[in-house]
C-alpha positions in Angstrom: 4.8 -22.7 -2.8 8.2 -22.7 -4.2 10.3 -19.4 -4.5 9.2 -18.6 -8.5 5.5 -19.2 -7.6 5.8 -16.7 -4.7 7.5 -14.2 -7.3 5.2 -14.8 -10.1 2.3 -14.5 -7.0 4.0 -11.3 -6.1 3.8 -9.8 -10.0 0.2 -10.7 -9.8 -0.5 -8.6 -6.9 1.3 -5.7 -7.9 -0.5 -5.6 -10.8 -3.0 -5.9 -9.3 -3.0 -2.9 -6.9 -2.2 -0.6 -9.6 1.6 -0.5 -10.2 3.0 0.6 -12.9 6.7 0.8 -14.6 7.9 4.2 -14.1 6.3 5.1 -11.0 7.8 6.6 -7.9 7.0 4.8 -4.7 7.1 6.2 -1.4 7.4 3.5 1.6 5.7 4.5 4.6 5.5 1.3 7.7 8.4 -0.8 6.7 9.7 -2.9 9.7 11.0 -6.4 10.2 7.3 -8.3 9.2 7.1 -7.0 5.7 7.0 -9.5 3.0 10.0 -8.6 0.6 9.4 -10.7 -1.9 5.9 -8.2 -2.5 8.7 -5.2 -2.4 11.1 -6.4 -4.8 8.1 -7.3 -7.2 7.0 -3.9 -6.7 10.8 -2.2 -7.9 10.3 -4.8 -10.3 7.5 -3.9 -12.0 8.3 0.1 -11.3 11.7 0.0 -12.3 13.1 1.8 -9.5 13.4 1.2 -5.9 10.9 2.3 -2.9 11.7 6.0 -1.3 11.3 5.9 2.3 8.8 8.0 4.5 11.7 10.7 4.8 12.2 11.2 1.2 10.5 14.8 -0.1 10.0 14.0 -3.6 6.1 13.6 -5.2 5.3 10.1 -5.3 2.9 8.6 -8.0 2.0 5.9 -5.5 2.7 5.1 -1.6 3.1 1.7 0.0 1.7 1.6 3.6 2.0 -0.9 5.9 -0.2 -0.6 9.0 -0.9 -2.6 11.5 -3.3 -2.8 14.2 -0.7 -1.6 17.0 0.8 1.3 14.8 -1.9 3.5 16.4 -4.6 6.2 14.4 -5.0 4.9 10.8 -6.3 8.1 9.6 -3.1 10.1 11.3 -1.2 7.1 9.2 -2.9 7.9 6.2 -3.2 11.7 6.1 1.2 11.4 6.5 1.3 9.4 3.4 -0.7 11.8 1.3 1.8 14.4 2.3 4.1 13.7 -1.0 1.0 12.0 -3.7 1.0 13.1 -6.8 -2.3 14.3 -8.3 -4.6 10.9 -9.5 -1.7 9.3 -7.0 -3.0 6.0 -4.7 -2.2 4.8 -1.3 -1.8 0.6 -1.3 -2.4 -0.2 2.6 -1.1 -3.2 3.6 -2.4 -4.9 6.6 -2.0 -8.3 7.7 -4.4 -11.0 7.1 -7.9 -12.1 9.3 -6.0 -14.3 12.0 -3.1 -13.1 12.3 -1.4 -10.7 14.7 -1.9 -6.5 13.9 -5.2 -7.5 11.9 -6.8 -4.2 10.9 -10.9 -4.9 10.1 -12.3 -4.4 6.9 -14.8 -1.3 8.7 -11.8 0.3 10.7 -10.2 0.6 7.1 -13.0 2.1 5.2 -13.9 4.6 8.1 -10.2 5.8 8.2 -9.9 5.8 4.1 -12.8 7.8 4.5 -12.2 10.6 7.1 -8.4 10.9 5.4 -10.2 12.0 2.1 -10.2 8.5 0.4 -12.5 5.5 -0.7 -11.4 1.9 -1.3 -11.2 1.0 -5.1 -10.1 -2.8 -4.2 -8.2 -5.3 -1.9 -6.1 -8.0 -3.1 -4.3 -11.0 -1.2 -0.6 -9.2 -1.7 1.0 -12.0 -0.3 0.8 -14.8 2.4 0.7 -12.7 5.2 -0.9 -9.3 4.2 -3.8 -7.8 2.9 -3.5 -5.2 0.1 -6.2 -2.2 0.0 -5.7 0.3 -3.0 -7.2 4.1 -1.8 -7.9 6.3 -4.3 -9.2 10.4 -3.8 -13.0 9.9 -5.2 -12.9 11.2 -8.9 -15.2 14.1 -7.5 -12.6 15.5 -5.4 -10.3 15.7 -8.7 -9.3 18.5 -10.9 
């Protein structure tokens, strides 16, 4: 795939997951294996760039990539919630079946689930990770 069908793959996918212009992003996970063409789609679409996990600000939305080795998911998850907005949504990134820091489907859901969330879709974001967007069930809502 040539650079502009990654990018135009990358749109897709944030769309995809939810994003938005004029959200606020909050970055939780990043390290040398993230795909950046995914995170400059993201600003892209957003119009402004990712926070990282320091920043205090709400965020309408968090970007969290997690990997098998990162240790508890639901510890992982329950830290990105810290700064959501009300109606905000986690997008957990994982990397894909095969491939090294594979999180399964079940260990996902079970985390989403004890953090307070429920899966509302996964996406392909990019060649090499998984994209899972976790929402608070509407019941839980105000």
């Amino acid at each position: 795939m040539g650079a502009t069908a990654e990018a135009a793959a990358a749109n897709s996918s944030v769309s995809k997951l939810g994003f938005a212009f004029g959200q606020g992003v909050q970055e939780f996970g990043y390290d040398v294996d993230v795909d950046e063409d995914l995170r400059a789609a993201i600003e892209a679409v957003t119009g402004a760039e990712l926070v990282d996990e320091e920043d205090t600000d709400v965020a309408d939305a968090v970007l969290l990539w997690w990997r098998e080795e990162d240790g508890d998911l639901v510890d992982g998850l329950v830290d990105a919630l810290t700064n959501l907005a009300d109606r905000g949504f986690v997008v957990l990134l994982t990397p894909k079946a095969g491939r090294e820091g594979h999180v399964d489907a079940s260990d996902i859901e079970e985390a989403a689930l004890t953090a307070g969330l429920h899966a509302s879709g996964t996406v392909s974001a990019c060649p090499d990770w998984t994209g899972t967007r976790l929402v608070a069930p509407k019941s839980a809502r105000r």
